[in-house]
C-alpha positions as CSV (number, residue, x, y, z in Angstrom):
1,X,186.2,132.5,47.4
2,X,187.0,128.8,47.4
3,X,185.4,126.2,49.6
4,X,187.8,123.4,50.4
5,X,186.5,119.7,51.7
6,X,189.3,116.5,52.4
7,X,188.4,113.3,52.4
8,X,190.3,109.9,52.6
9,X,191.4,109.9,55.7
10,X,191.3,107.0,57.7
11,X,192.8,104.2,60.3
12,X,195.4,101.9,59.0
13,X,198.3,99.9,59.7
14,X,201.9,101.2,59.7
15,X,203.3,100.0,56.1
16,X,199.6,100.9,54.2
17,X,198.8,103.6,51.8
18,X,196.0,106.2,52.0
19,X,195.1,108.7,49.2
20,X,193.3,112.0,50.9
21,X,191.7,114.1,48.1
22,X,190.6,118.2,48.4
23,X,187.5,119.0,46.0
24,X,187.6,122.9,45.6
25,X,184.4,124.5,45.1
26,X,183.2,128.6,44.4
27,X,186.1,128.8,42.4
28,X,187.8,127.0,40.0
29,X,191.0,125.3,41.7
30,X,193.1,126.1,38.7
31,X,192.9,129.8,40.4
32,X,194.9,128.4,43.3
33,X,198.4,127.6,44.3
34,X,197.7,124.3,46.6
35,X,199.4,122.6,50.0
36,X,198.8,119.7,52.1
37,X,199.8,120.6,55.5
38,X,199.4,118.5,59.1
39,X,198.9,118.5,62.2
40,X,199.8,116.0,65.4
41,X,198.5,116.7,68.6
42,X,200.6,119.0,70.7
43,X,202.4,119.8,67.5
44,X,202.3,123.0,65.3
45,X,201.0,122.6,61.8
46,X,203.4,121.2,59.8
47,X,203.8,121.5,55.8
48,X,203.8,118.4,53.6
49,X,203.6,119.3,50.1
50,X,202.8,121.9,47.1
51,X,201.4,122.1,43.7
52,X,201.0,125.5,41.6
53,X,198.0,125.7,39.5
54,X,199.9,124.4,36.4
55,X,201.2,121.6,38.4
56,X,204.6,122.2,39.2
57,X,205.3,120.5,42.5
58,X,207.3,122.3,45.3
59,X,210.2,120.1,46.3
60,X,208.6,117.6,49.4
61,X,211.0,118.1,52.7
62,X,211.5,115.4,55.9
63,X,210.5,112.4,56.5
64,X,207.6,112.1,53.7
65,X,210.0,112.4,50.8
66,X,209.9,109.5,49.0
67,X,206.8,109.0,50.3
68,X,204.4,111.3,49.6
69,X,203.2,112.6,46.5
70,X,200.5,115.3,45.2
71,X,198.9,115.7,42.4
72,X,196.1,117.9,41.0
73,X,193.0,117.5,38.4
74,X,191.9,121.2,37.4
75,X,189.4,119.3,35.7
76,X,187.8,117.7,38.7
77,X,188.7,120.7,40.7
78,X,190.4,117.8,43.3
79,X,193.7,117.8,44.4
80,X,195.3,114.7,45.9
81,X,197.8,113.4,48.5
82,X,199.0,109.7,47.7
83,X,200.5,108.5,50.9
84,X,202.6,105.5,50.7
85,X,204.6,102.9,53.0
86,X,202.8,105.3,56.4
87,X,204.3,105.1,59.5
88,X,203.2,106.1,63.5
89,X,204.6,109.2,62.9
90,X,202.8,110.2,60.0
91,X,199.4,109.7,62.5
92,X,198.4,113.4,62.2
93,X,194.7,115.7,61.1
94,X,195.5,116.5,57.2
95,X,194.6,120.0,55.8
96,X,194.4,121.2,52.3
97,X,195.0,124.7,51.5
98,X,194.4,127.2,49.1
99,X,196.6,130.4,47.8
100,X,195.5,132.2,44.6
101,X,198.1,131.8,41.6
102,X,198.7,135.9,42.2
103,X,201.0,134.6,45.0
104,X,203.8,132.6,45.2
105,X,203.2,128.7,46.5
106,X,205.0,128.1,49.5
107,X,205.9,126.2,52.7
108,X,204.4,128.5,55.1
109,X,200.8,127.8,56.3
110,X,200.4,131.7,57.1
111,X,200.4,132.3,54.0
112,X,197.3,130.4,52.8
113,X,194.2,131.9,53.2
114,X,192.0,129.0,52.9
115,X,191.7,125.9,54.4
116,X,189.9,122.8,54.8
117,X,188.3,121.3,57.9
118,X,190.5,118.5,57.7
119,X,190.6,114.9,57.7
120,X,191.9,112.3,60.4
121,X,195.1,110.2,59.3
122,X,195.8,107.4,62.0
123,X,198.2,105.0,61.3
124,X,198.9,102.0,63.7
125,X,202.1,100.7,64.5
């Protein structure tokens, strides 16, 4: 199985840029599909962007396209999340998540059966 730890998160002013990162470990990330999903308080978790294993990203959807913007390094077994021109809204605990390439990548955090412990995104107006 794959272990999952984020990091990056942070307090910062609305208009800043963070960049959270994943590091996979137990398993080589290039055996997973990955997603960045979130979660506000009082909110359900919400999906915020995809990468397959080969890196082919899954179309971003909302208010973070444009945004947003995931990447991967099967060589560093990392996957990142560059955030960009954040807003109040975007004040939410960040998740990475894990699907082996057997399985489709998709928008649905049910579907992932790993997950990170998440990291803290706070973004001041």
């Amino acid at each position: 199985q794959v272990q999952l730890v984020e990091s990056g998160g942070g307090l910062v002013q609305a208009g800043d840029s963070l960049r959270l990162s994943c590091a996979a470990s137990g398993r080589a990330s290039s055996d997973y599909n990955m997603a960045w999903f979130r979660q506000a308080p009082g909110k359900e978790r919400e999906f915020v962007a995809a990468i397959t294993s080969n890196g082919v990203v899954i179309p971003y959807t909302g208010s973070v396209k444009g945004r947003f913007t995931i990447s991967r390094d099967n060589a560093k077994n990392t996957v990142y999340l560059q955030m960009n021109s954040l807003k109040a809204e975007d004040t939410a605990v960040y998740y990475c998540a894990a699907r082996t390439i057997s399985a489709y990548v998709t928008r649905n955090p049910t579907d992932y059966s790993f997950w990170g412990q998440g990291t803290q995104v706070t973004v001041s107006s």
